[in-house]
C-alpha positions as CSV (number, residue, x, y, z in Angstrom):
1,X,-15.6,17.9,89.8
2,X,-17.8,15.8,92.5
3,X,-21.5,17.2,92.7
4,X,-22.0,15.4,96.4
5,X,-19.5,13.6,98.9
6,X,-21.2,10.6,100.2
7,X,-19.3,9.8,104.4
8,X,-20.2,6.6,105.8
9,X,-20.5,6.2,109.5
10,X,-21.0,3.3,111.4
11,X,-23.4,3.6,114.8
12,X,-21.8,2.2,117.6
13,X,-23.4,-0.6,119.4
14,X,-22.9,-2.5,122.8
15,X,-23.7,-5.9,123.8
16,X,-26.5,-5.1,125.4
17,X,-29.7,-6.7,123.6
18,X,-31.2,-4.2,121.0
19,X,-34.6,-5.1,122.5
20,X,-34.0,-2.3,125.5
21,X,-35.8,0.4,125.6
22,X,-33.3,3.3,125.7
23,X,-29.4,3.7,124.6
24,X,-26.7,2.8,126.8
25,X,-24.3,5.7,128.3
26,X,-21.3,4.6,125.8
27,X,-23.7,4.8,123.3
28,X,-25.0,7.9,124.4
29,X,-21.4,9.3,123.9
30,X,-20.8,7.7,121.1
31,X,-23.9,9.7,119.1
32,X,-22.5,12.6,120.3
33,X,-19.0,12.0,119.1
34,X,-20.5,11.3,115.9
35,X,-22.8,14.3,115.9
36,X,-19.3,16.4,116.1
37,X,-17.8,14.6,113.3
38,X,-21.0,15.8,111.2
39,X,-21.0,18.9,112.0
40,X,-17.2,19.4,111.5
41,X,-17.9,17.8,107.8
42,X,-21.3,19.7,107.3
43,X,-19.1,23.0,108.1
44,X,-16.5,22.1,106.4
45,X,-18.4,21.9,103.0
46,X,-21.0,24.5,103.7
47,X,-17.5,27.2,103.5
48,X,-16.2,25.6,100.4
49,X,-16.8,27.7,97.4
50,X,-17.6,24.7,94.8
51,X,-20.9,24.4,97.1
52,X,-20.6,20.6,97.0
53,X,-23.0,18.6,98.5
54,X,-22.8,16.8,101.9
55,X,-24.8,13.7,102.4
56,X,-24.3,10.8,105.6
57,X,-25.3,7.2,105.3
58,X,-25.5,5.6,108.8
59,X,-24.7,1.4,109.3
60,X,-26.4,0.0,111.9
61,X,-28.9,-2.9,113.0
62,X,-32.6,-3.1,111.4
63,X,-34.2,0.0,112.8
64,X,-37.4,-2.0,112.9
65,X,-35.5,-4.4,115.5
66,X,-35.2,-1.7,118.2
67,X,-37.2,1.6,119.5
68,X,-34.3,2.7,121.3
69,X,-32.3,2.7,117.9
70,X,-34.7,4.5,116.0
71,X,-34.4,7.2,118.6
72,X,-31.1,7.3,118.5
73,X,-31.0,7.9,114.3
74,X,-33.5,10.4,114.8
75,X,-31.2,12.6,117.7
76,X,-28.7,12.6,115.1
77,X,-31.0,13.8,112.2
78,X,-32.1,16.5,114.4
79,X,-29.2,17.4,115.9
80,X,-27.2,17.5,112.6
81,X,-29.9,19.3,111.0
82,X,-29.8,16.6,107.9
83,X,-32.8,16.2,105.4
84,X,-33.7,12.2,105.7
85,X,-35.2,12.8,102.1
86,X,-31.7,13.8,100.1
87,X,-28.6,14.0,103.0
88,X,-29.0,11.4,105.8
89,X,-30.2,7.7,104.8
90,X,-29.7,4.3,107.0
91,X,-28.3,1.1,105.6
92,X,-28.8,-1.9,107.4
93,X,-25.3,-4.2,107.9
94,X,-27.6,-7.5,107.9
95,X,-27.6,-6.4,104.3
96,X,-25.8,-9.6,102.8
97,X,-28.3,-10.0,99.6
98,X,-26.5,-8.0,96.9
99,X,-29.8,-7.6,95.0
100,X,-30.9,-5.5,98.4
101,X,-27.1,-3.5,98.6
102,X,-27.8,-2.7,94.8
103,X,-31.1,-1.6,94.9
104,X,-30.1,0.8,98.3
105,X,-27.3,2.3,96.1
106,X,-30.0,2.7,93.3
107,X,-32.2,4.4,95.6
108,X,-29.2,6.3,97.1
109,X,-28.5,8.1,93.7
110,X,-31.9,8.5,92.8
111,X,-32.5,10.8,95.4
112,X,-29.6,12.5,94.8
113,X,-30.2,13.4,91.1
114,X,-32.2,16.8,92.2
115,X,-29.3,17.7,93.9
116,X,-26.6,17.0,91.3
117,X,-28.7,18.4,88.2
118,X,-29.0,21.7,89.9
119,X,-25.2,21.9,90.8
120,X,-24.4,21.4,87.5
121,X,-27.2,23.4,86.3
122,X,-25.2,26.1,88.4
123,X,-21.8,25.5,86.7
124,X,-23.1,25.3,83.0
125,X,-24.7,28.9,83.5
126,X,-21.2,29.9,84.8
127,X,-19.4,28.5,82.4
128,X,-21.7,29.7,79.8
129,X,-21.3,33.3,80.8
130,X,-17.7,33.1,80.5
131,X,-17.7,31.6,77.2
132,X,-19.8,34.6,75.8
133,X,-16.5,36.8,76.7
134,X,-15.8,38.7,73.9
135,X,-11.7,38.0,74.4
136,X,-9.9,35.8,76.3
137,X,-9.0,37.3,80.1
138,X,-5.0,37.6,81.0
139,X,-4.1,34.4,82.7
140,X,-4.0,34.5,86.6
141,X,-0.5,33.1,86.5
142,X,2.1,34.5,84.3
143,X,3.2,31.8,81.6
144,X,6.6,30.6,80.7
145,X,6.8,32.3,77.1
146,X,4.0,33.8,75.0
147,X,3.0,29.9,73.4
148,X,0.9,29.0,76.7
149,X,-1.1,32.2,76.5
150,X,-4.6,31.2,75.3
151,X,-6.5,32.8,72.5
152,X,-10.5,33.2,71.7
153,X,-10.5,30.4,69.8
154,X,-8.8,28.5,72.6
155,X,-11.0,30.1,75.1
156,X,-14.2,28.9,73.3
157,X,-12.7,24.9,72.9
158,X,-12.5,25.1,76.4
159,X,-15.9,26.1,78.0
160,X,-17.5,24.4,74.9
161,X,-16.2,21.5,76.9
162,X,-17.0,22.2,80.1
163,X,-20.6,22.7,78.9
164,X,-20.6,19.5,77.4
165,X,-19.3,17.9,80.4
166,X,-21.9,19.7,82.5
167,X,-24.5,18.3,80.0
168,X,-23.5,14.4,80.4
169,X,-23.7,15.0,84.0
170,X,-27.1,16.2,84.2
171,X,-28.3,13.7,81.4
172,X,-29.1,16.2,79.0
173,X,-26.9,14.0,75.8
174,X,-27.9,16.0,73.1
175,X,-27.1,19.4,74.7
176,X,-23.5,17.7,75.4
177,X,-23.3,16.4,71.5
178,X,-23.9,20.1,70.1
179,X,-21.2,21.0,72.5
180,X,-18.8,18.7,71.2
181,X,-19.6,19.1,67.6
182,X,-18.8,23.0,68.1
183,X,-15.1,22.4,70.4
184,X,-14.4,20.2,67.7
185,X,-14.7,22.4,65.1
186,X,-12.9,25.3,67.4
187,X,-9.9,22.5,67.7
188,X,-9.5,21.7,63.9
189,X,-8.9,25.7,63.6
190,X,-6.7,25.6,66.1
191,X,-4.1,23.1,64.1
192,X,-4.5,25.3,60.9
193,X,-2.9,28.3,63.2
194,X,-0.7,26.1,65.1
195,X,3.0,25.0,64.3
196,X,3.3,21.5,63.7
197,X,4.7,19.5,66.2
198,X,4.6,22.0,68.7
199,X,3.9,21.4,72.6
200,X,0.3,22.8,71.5
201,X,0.0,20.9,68.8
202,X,0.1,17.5,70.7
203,X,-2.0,19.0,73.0
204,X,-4.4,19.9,70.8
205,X,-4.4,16.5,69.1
206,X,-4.9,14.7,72.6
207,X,-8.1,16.7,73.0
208,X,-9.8,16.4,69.9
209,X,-9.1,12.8,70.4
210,X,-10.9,12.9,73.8
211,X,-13.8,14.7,72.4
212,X,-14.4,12.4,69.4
213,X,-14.0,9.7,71.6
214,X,-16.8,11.4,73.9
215,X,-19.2,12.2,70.9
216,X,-19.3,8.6,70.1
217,X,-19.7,7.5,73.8
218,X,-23.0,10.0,73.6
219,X,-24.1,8.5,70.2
220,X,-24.0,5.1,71.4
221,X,-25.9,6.1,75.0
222,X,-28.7,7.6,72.6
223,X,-28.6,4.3,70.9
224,X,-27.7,6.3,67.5
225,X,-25.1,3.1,66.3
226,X,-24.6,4.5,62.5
227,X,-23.9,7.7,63.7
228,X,-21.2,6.2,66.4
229,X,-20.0,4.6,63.1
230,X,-20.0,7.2,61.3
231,X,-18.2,9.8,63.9
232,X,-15.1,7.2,64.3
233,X,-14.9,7.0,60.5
234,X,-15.0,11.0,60.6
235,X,-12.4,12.0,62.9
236,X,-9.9,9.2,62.0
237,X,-10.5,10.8,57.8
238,X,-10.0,14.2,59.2
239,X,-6.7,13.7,61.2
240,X,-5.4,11.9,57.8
241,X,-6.3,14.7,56.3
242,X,-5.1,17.5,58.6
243,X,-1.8,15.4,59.0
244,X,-1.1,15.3,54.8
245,X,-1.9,19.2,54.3
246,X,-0.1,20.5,57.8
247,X,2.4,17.9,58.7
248,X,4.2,14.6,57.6
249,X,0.9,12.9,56.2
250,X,-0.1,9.5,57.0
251,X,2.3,7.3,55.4
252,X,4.5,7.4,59.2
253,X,4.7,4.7,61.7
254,X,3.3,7.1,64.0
255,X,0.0,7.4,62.6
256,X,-0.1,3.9,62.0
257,X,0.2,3.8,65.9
258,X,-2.2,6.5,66.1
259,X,-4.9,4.5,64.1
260,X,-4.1,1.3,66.1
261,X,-5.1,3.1,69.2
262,X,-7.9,4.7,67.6
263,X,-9.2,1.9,67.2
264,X,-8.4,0.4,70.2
265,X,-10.4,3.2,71.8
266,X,-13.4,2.2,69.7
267,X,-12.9,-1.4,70.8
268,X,-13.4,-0.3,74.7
269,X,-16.4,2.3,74.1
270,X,-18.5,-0.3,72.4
271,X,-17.3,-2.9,74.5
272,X,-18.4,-1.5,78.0
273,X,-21.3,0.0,76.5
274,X,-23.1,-2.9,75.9
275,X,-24.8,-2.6,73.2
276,X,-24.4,-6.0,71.5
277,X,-25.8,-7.7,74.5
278,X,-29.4,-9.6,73.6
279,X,-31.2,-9.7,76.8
280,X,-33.2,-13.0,76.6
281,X,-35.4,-12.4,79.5
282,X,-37.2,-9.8,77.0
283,X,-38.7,-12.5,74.9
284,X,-38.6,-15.6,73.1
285,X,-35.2,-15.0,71.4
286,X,-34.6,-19.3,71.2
287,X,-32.0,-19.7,68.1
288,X,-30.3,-16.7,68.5
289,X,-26.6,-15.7,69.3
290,X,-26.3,-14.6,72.6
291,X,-24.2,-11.6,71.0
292,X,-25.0,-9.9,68.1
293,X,-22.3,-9.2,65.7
294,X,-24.0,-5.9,64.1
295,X,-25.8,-3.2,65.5
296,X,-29.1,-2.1,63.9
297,X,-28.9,0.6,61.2
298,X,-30.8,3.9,63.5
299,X,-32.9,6.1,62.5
300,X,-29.8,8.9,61.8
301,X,-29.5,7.4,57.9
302,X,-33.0,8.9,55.5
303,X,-34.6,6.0,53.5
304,X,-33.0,6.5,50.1
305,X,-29.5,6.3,51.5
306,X,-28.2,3.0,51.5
307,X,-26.1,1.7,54.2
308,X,-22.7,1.1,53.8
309,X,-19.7,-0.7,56.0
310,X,-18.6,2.8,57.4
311,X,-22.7,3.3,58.9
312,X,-22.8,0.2,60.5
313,X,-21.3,-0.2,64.3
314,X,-19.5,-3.9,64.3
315,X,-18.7,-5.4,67.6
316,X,-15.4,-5.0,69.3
317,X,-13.9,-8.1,67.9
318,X,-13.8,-5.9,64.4
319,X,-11.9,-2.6,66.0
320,X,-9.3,-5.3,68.1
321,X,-8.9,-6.5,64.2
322,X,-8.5,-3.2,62.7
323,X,-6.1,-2.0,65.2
324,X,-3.8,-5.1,64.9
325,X,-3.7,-4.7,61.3
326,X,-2.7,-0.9,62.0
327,X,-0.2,-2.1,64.8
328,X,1.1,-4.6,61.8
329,X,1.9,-1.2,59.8
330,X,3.5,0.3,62.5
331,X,5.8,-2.2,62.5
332,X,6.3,-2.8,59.0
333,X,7.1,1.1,58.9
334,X,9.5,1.3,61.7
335,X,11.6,-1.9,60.4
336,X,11.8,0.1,57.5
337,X,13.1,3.1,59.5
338,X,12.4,5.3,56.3
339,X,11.8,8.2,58.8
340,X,14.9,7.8,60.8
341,X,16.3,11.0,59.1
342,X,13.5,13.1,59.1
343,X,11.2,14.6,61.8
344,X,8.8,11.5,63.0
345,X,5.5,11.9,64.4
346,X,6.0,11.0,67.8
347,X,2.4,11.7,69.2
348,X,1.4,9.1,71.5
349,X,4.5,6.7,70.4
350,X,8.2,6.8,70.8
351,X,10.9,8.5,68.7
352,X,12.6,6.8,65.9
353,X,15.5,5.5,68.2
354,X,13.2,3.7,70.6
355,X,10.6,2.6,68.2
356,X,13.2,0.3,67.0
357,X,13.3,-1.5,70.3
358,X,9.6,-1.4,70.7
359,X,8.3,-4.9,71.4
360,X,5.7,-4.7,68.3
361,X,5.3,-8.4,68.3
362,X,3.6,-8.3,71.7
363,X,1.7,-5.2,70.8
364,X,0.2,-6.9,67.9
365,X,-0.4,-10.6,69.6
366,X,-2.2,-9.0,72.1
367,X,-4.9,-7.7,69.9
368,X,-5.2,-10.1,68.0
369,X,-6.4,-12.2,70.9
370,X,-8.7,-9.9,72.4
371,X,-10.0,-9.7,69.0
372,X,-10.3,-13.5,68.8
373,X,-11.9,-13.7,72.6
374,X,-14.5,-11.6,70.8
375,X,-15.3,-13.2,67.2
376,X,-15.2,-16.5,69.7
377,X,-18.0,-15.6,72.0
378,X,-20.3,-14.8,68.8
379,X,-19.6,-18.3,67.4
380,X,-17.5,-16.8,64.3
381,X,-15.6,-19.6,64.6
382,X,-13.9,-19.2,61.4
383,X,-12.6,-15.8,61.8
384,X,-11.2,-17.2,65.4
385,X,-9.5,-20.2,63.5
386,X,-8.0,-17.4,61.4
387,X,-6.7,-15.1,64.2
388,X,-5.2,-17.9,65.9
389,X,-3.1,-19.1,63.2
390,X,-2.0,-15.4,62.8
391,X,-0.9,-15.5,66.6
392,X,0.7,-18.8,66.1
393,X,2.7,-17.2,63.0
394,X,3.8,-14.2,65.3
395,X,4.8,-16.8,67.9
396,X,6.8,-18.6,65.9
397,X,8.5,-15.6,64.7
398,X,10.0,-14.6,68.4
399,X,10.8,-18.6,68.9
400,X,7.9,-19.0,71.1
401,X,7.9,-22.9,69.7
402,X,5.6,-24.3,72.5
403,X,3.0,-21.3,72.9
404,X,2.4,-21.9,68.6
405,X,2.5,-25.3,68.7
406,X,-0.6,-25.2,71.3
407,X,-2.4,-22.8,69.7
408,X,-2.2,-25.2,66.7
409,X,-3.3,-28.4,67.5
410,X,-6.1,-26.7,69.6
411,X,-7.1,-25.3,66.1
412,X,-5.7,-28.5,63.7
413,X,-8.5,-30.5,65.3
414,X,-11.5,-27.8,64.7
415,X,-10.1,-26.9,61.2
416,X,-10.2,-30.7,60.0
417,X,-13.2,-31.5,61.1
418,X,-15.0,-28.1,59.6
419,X,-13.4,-29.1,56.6
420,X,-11.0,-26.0,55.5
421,X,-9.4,-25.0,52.8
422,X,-6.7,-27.6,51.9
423,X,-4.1,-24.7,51.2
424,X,-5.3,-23.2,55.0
425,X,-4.7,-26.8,56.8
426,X,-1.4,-27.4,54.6
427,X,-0.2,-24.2,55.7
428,X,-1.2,-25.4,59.2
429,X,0.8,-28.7,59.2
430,X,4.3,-27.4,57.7
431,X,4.0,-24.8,60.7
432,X,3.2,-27.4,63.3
433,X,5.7,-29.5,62.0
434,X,8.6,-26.6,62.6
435,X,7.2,-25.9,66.0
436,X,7.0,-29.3,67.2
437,X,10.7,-30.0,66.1
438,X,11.5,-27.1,67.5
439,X,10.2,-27.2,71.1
440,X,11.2,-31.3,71.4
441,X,8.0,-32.7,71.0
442,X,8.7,-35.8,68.6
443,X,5.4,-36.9,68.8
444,X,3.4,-33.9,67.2
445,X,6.1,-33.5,64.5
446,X,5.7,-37.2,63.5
447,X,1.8,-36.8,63.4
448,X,2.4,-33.3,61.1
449,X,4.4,-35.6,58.4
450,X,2.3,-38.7,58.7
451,X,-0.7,-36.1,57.5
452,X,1.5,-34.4,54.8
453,X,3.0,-37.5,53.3
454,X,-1.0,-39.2,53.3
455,X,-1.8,-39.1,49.4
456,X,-5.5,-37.9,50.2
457,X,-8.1,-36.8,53.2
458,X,-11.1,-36.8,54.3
459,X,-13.5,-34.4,55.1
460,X,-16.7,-35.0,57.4
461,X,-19.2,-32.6,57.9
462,X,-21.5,-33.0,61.0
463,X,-24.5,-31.9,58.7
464,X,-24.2,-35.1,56.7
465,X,-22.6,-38.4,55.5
466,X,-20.5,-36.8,53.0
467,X,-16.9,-37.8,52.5
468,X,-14.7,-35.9,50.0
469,X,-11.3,-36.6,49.0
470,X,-9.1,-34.3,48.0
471,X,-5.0,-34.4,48.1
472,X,-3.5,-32.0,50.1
473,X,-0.9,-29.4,48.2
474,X,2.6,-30.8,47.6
475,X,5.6,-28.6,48.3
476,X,7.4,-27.6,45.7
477,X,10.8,-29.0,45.5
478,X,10.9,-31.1,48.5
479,X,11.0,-34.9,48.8
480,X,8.0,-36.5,50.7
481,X,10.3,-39.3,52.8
482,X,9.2,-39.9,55.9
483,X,12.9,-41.5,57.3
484,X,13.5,-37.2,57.4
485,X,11.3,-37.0,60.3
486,X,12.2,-39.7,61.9
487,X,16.0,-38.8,61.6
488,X,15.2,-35.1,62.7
489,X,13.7,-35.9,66.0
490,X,16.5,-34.8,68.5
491,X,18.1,-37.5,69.9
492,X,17.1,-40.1,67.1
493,X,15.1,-43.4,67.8
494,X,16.5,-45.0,70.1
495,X,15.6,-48.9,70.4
496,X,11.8,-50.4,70.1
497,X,9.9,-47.1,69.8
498,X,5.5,-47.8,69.6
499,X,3.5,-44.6,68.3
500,X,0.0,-44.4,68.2
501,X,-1.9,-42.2,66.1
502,X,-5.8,-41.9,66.3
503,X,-7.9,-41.3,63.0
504,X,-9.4,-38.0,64.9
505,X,-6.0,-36.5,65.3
506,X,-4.9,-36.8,61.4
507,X,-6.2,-36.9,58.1
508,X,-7.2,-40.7,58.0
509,X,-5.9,-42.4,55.2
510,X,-7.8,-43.7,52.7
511,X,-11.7,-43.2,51.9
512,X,-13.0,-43.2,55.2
513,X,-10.6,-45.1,57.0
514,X,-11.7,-44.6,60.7
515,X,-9.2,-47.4,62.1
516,X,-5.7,-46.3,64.0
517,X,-2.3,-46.2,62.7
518,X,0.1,-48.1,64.8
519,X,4.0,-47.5,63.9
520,X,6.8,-50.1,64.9
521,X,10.6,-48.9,65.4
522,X,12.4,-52.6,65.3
């Protein structure tokens, strides 16, 4: 619920000069259309019973610029009967310097905030007087069967809510955390009284995900990281647990979905919030990532307790990882359709019938890149060479031959020069090789072989000289020829065909062989 409607009006002006000493007769009558408008608006909220608060911003010239303009801003102030301190304020439209626009809107809400904290000071002792009812009043409209009617329990869940809502609003973030923690509490009774799978079940489920989701939001504001941590860990334990005593347990593609958007969630909160940001106007911080990849133990965890991976908040990159691997399980459960002939959990996901048309591929590809956007811009460039060979897999599996293929010589190049794991760039060359035969590019594929069939290759490291030699993996029962390649190319080799292939783009052959390969066709 708004606290204050903000209107904008704009102050007529005519082409006469601002330098004149009074205001023009259009202008005249233009003030006192405006005035009207006001006071309709100023009425209009004065006889609404949510007592929300009216406040004008006027656009016009500088009112240093003009006497007769100042005059004219202060008719309307009187004659609206408008505080200049908290509900009538003057912005400039020479404004075109965002820092100056940003800083009016600061000062805008800043004098606003009395305002707002004692509306929702006003609703809170409301809300609070309600919640102290002993039972739950008759609803003002009469239900559709007996499950809508709400009982204490329900009653308290919700104005524990509304409290905590108040609370953010007025800034007071621990008052809306103890708020929370006790609608929580009210909602896991609720599912131990509820049948499962009801209408108010789902419900219920949708709201205790909105407030855990809130709690966290309030941790992180208070800069509280391991508690944030902590709380997500919580609530996703909890459901598990609520799910295997009360309904089909957690071995269902639907909490699999469930924990993918979980996470998900997780991934958004910590993402807008900030909090891995190192501002480097604050100090010397030369050397440093511009993005932390951990968040500070706080000051929630006593001495003698030692920190462990569920107490420490990771950056988003890890929650877009954890919810592709759930979205992986999904999949891998649906495929299976195990739960085709029972009852699925169908909160927040489709029913067994449409799961199996759900595009999970997509689903999963998608995080997996947001999550590799994110490991990128910390410079984990190792877990990014990993996610992108995971999305080139998933391409490859709908056919997408060209979209993997890109993705893989973007990475080929990095991985050989970092020096991977010859298993790791193996894998890489077989799959490059199937999607450049597959998407017609007779080039890439012949490159792929020429690097498989090499007998060794060479690794150089930017931190030294160092060359190392080791022979790449052979397949097992396949014959290294490289006539294959040339005779799976689509369309053949047709006449004098001239291919040439730069040391930087293969595994050079030999022991530091820097020279290029040129190929013949005669």
């Amino acid at each position: 619920m708004p606290c204050t409607f903000v209107s904008f009006y704009e102050m007529y002006m005519t082409d006469v000069p601002v330098t004149s000493t009074g205001p023009t007769l259009d202008e005249d009558a233009a003030d006192n259309a405006l005035i009207n408008s006001i006071k309709e608006m100023k009425k209009l909220f004065a006889t609404d019973p949510r007592k929300i608060k009216f406040a004008v911003v006027l656009i016009g010239p500088k009112l240093a610029e003009a006497r007769a303009l100042e005059e004219r801003f202060s008719n309307i102030r009187r004659s609206t009967q408008l505080d200049t301190k908290s509900s009538i304020f003057y912005l400039p439209f020479e404004v075109s310097n965002p820092r100056l626009l940003d800083q009016f809107i600061v000062n805008l809400k800043l004098s606003l905030v009395p305002s707002t904290i004692e509306y929702y000071t006003e609703l809170s002792r409301k809300a609070r007087k309600k919640r102290h009812r002993s039972t739950a009043p008759p609803p003002t409209v009469a239900p559709a069967n007996s499950t809508q009617i709400i009982n204490h329990t329900g009653w308290i869940v919700r104005y524990e809510i509304k409290l905590a809502i108040f609370a953010e609003f007025r800034g007071e973030i621990d008052v809306a955390i103890r708020n929370y923690e006790t609608a929580y509490e009210g909602l896991m009774e609720i599912f131990e009284t509820t049948n499962s799978w009801s209408p108010r079940w789902q419900d219920a489920r949708l709201i205790i995900d909105a407030v855990a989701a809130r709690m966290i939001r309030c941790f992180i504001y208070l800069e509280l990281s391991s508690a944030a941590a902590q709380r997500w860990e919580l609530h996703k334990r909890r459901m598990g647990e609520m799910l295997d005593r009360r309904a089909l347990g957690k071995a269902t593609y639907g909490f699999a979905a469930w924990e993918a958007r979980w996470a998900e969630i997780m991934a958004i909160i910590v993402g807008k919030s900030g909090i891995f940001h190192i501002d480097i106007r604050a100090g010397d911080m030369s050397g440093a990532l511009p993005y932390m990849p951990l968040a500070p133990v706080d000051k929630t965890l006593k001495i003698e307790e030692k920190a462990g991976t569920s107490d420490i908040l990771s950056h988003e990159g890890f929650y877009w990882l954890l919810a592709a691997k759930s979205a992986r399980t999904r999949r891998r459960r649906a495929l299976r359709q195990a739960e085709l002939d029972a009852n699925a959990d169908t909160y927040l996901c489709p029913g067994p019938e449409d799961e199996k048309s759900t595009d999970h591929i997509s689903i999963i590809v998608r995080l997996l890149e947001n999550a590799a956007s994110e490991f990128e811009r910390r410079q984990q460039w190792r877990m990014e060479g990993k996610l992108a060979m995971e999305i080139a897999e998933l391409e490859m599996e709908r056919k997408e031959w060209r979209t993997a293929l890109r993705m893989l010589k973007a990475g080929i190049q990095g991985w050989r020069r970092e020096g991977w794991a010859e298993v790791v760039l193996n894998k890489a060359l077989w799959m490059m090789r199937q999607c450049a035969l597959q998407g017609g590019d007779s080039a890439s594929a012949i490159m792929a072989e020429l690097e498989l069939i090499s007998s060794c290759k060479s690794f150089v490291y930017k931190s030294s000289a160092l060359l190392t030699n080791t022979a790449l993996p052979r397949k097992q029962n396949w014959t290294y020829d490289f006539t294959k390649i040339l005779n799976s190319v689509k369309g053949g080799i047709q006449g004098n065909t001239s291919l040439v292939v730069r040391a930087s783009d293969v595994v050079p052959f030999g022991n530091g062989c820097s020279c290029s390969q040129i190929l013949d066709s005669h």
